[in-house]
C-alpha positions in Angstrom: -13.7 -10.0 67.6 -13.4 -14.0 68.0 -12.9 -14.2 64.4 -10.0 -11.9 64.2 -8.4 -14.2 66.8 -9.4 -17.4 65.4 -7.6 -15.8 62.0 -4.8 -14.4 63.7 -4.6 -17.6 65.6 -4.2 -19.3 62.5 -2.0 -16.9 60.6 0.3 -17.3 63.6 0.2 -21.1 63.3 1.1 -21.2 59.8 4.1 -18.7 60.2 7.7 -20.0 59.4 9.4 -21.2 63.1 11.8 -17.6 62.4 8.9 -15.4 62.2 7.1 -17.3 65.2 10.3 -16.7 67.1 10.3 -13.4 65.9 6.6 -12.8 67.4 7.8 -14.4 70.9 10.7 -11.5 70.8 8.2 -8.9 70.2 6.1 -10.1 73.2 8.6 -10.2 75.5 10.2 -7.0 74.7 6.7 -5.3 75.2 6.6 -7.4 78.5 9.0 -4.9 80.2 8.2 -6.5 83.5 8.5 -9.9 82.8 5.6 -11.6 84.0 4.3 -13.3 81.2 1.7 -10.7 79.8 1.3 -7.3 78.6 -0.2 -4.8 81.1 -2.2 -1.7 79.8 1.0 0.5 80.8 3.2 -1.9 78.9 0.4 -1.5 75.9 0.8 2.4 75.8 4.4 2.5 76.3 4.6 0.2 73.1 1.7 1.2 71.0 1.9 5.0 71.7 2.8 6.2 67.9 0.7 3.7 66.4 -2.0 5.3 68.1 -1.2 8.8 68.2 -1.0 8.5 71.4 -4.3 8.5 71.6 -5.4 7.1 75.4 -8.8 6.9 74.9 -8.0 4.7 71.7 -5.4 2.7 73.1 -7.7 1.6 76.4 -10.4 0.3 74.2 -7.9 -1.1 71.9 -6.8 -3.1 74.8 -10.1 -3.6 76.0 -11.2 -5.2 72.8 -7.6 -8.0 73.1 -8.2 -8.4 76.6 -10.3 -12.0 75.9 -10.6 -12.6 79.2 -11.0 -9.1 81.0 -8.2 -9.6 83.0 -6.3 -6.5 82.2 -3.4 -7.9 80.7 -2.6 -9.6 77.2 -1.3 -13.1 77.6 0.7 -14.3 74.4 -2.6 -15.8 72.4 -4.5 -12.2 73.2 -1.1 -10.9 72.0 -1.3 -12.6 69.1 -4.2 -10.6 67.9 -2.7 -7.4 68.4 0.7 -9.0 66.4 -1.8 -9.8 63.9 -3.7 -6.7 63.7 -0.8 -4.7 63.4 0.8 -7.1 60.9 -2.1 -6.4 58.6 -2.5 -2.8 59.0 -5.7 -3.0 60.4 -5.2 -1.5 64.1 -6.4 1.7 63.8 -10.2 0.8 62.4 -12.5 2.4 64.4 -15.8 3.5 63.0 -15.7 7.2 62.6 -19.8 8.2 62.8 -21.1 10.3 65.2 -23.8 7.3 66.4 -21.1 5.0 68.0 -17.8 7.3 69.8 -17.9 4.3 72.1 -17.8 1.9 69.2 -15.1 -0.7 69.4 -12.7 -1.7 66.4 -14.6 -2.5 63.3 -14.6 -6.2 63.1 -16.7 -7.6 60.3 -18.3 -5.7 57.4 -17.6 -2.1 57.1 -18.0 1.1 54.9 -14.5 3.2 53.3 -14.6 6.3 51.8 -13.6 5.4 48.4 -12.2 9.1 48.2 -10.0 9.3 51.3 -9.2 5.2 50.6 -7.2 6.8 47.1 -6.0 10.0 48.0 -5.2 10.6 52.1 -2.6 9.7 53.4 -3.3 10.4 56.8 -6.1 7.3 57.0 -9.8 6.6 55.6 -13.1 7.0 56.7 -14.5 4.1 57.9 -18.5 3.6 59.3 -19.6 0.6 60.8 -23.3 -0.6 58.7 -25.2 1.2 61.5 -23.7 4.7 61.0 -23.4 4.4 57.3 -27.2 3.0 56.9 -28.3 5.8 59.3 -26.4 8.5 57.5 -25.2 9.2 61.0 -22.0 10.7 59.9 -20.3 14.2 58.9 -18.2 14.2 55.8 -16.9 15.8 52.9 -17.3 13.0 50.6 -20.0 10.5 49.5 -18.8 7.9 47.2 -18.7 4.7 50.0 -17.8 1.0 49.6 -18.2 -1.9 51.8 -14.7 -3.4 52.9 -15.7 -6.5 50.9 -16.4 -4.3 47.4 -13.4 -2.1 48.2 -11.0 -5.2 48.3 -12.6 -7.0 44.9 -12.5 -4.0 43.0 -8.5 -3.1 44.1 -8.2 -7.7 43.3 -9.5 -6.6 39.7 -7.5 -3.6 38.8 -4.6 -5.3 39.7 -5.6 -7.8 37.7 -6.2 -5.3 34.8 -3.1 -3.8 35.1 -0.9 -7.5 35.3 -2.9 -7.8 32.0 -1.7 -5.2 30.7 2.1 -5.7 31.6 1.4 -9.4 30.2 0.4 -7.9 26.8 2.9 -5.2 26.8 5.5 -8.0 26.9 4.8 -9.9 24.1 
């Protein structure tokens, strides 16, 4: 997880001063109680529909931006979540049957290449240990690291700009 913060960190530090500001508004209007952090109640009452409102979820989803253990999200822990859900990656959890207590995926993970293309509820994601241990239940088997899946959407974009580029000349 440190390198999520250290890049959310930095993504927040390079923000325009509006979309800072911004940030700061969010934080205090999810601080309902003013004190300068966010409070696991706070959390829910905020993050609810972006979790299903999934409890179980949302504790370890705190659990993992509590930094400190403390039990509440000061602005820099806050700054995680902002980034996290700024990038559409807060709800990757790894969904083997080897790790229900597993944490948000953080580094290198697998995607089913099938549900990435066609479901719109969400993917299927494995952390390495459940997908090299086939410790998993599902329908499909075509499976990409996070890495491939991104390189391979970079080049048919870049395909498909070609092709625009060509059509127009």
């Amino acid at each position: 997880m440190e390198e999520i913060r250290k890049a959310a960190l930095a993504y927040y530090n390079n923000l325009p001063k509006d979309l800072q500001k911004l940030a700061s508004a969010k934080f205090k209007e999810i601080d309902s109680s003013g004190d300068g952090t966010i409070s696991i109640e706070e959390f829910k009452k905020s993050m609810g529909s972006s979790f299903h409102n999934n409890s179980v979820i949302m504790e370890r989803s705190f659990k993992e931006l509590d930094n400190n253990g403390d039990r509440k999200l000061d602005f820099n822990e806050y700054i995680t979540l902002y980034y996290l859900v700024e990038s559409g990656r807060v709800l990757i959890y790894c969904a083997g049957n080897g790790c229900k207590a597993a944490p948000f995926l953080k580094g290198l993970y697998f995607t089913c290449v099938d549900c990435f293309h066609h479901n719109k509820n969400g993917t299927f994601d494995l952390c390495t240990s459940c997908y090299h241990n086939a410790d998993f239940v599902h329908e499909h088997t075509n499976f990409v690291d996070n890495h491939v899946l991104l390189r391979s959407k970079a080049a048919c974009c870049e395909s498909t700009s070609e092709v625009t580029i060509i059509g127009h000349l």
